[in-house]
N, C-alpha and C positions, 0 to 999 in steps of 0.2 A: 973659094967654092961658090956658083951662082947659087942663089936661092931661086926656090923652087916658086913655079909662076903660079903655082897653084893655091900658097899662103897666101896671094894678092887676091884672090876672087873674094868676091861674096860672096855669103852662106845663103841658100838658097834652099828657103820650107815650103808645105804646105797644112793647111791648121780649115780645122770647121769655122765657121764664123762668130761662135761661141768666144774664140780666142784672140779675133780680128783686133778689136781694141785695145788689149792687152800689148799684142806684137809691134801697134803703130806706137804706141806709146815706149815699150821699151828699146826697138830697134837701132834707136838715134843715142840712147844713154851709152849703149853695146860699142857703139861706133865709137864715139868719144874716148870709149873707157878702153877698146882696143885696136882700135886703127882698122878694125875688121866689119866691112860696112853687113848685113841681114836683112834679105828677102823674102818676106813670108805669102803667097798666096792665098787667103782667106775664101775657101767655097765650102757649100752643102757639104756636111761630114760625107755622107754618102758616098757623092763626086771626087771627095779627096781619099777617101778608100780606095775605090775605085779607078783610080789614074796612078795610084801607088804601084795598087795591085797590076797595073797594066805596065810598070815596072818607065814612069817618067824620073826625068834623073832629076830627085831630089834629094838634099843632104838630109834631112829629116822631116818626120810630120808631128803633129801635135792634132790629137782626136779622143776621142773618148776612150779611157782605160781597154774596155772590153774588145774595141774595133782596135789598138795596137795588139792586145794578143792577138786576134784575128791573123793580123798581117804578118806578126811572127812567125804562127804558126805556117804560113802559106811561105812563108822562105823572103817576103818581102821587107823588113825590116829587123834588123837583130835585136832578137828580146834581150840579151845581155844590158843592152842599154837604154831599155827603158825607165823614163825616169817621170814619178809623180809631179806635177806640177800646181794644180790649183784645185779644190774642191770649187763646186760650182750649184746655188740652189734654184728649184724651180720655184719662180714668182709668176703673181696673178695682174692682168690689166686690163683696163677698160678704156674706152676712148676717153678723152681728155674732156674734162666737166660733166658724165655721165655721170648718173645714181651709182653710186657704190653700195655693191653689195656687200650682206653678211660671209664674210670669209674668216670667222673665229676658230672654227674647229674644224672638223670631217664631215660631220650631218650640214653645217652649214656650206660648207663646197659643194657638196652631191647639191644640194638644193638650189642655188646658184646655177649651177649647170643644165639642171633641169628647166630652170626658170629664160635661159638663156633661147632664143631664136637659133643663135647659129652662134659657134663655141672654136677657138681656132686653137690649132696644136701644131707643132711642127714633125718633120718624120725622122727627128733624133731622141738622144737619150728620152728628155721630156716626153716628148708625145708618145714611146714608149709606155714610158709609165704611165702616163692619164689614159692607155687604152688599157692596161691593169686594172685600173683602178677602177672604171668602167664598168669592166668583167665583173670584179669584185662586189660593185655595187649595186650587178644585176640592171645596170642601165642601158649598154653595149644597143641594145635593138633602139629601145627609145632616143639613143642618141644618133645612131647611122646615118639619118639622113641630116642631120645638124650640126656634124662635123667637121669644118674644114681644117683640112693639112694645108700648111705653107710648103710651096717648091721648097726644095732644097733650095741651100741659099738666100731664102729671100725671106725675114725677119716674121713672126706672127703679129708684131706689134705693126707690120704695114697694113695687115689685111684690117685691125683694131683702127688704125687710123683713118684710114677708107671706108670704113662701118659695114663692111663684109661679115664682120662677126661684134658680138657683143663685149663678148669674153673671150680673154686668150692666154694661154698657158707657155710659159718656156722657159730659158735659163734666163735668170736675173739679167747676166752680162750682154744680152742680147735685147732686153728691153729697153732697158733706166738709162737709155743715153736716145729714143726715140724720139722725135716730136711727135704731138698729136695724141697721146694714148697718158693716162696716167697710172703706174705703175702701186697696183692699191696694195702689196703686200706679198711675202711669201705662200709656199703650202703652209700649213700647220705642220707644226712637227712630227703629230701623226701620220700624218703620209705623204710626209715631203723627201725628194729622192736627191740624194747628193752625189753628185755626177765628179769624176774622177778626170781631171783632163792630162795625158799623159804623150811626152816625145820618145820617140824612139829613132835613131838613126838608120835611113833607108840603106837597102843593100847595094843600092845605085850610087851611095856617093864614095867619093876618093878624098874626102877631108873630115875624116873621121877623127883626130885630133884636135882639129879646129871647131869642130859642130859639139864635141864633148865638151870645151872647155867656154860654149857660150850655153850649153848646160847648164852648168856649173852656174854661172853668173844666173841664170834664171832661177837657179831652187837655192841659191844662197846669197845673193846680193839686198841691201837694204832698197834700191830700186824696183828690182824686179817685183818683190813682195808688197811692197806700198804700189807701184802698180796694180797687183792682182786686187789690193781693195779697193781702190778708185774706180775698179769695172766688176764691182758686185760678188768677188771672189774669195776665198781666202788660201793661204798658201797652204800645199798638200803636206802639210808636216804636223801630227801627231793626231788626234781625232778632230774632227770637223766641228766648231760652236758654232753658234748662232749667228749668221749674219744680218747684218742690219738693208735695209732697204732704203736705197736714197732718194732725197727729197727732191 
């Protein structure tokens, strides 16, 4: 019996850029480990919602917890199999050799932010929450016109690097691998948001077998897991500790 030409393809994702470093780094392990070579596309969560939802044929995506129920719910990806992959923290940065600011607690960020000229956020998870937080701290007007969002896609640690802003807010895994910008530290634990990054198999693909069992090697191989730490992450299995900030 021929086998089927379809177990020869690559798998073929798309993932925020939250996840980029993660996928270059384990793609090649994947490959080795099964003779099944994995293509992941790294754009703006948003873009990748969005081109899901416009139903491009991908075997699966990888985006924030909340944005796969989304696309469950819209009939674009089967929630049956979404699968938790990496907690992810929001860390703080400033351009490289700047004054570092007090970033110890909650009163110390608010005031940081305040003190900042122009304060960068991205328009995911992160930037999310810092417009929360914002709200929260009654700052939202004094900061409006001091705020810049990074395009989708395109890192807050660029605009830090460029000295477009002073301060900049986003997920670790997206900063600590920048040049130009030195990455001073997490939120506080007070009000730091741990971002959920989760796959789920699009309803557009035909290698659902194949995309399951490279799954599988993401949320339970000693690879994939020592990857998620080397890119500021930790693996989505039992409650989230503290991660560390690299140097």
């Amino acid at each position: 019996m021929a086998s089927d030409p379809l177990d020869r393809e690559a798998l073929c994702g798309i993932s925020s850029m939250a996840m980029r470093h993660f996928f270059d780094d384990v793609a090649e392990s994947y490959e080795q480990r099964s003779g099944r070579r994995v293509v992941v596309e790294a754009v703006g969560g948003v873009d990748a919602a969005r081109r899901v939802q416009a139903g491009e044929p991908f075997d699966f995506v990888v985006l924030a917890a909340e944005a796969i129920d989304a696309l469950g719910a819209a009939g674009r990806v089967d929630p049956q199999t979404r699968t938790d992959l990496a907690h992810s923290p929001i860390a703080i940065a400033v351009k490289a050799g700047a004054p570092i600011p007090n970033i110890a607690d909650e009163r110390a960020v608010r005031d940081a932010v305040l003190h900042a000229c122009r304060v960068g956020c991205s328009t995911g998870p992160s930037g999310s929450h810092l417009a929360r937080l914002f709200e929260r701290w009654g700052i939202e007007d004094a900061t409006a016109t001091r705020v810049v969002r990074a395009p989708p896609g395109v890192p807050v640690g660029t605009l830090i690097a460029h000295g477009d802003v002073e301060i900049g807010f986003q997920q670790l895994g997206e900063l600590m691998h920048l040049p130009g910008i030195d990455v001073i530290g997490l939120l506080p634990s007070e009000i730091q948001s741990i971002t959920v990054f989760s796959a789920a198999i699009c309803s557009a693909s035909n290698r659902v077998a194949a995309t399951k069992a490279f799954f599988s090697f993401l949320v339970s191989s000693p690879e994939a897991d020592a990857a998620k730490r080397r890119h500021g992450m930790e693996p989505a299995t039992g409650t989230p500790r503290r991660i560390a900030t690299a140097s």
